[in-house]
C-alpha positions, 0 to 999 in steps of 0.5 A, a space after each residue: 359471565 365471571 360468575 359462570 366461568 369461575 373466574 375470581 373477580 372485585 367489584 369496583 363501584 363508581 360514584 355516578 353522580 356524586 354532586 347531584 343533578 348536575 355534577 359529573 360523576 367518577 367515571 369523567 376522572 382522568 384515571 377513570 378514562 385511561 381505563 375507559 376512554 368513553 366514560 363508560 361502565 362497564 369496564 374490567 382490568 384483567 390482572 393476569 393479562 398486564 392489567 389489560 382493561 376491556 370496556 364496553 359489554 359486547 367487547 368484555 363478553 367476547 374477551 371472556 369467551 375467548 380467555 376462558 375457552 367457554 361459550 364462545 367456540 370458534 364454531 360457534 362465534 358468527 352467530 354468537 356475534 350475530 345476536 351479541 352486536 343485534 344488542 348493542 
């Protein structure tokens, strides 16, 4: 979704499972879970917005939508959300 709506962007990779099969990875750090509360990827930080953080996919893509004003018109958004939450 970056991608397509031109929005610059930095990948942060997260060390899932750093130990082996039973060690907990980097997204249980304290600072991880500020951003993250679930422990869950994916997550942003809109550095334009106060350093906002958005997590859970269904949340990103609409908070995109909206910031950028692509693909997610008002007109449009019932049905957009109809399939959007049918995937989660």
């Amino acid at each position: 979704m970056l991608e397509e709506i031109g929005f610059k962007y930095k990948v942060t990779k997260i060390n899932l499972n750093p130990g082996g099969e039973f060690s907990k990875g980097e997204q249980f750090k304290p600072e991880f879970r500020r951003i993250s509360p679930f422990s869950k990827i994916p997550v942003i930080i809109d550095h334009d917005n106060n350093k906002e953080a958005v997590f859970e996919s269904g949340a990103i893509l609409m908070y995109l939508g909206e910031k950028s004003n692509k693909f997610y018109e008002q007109k449009d958004r019932t049905k957009i959300n109809q399939w959007l939450m049918a995937q989660m």
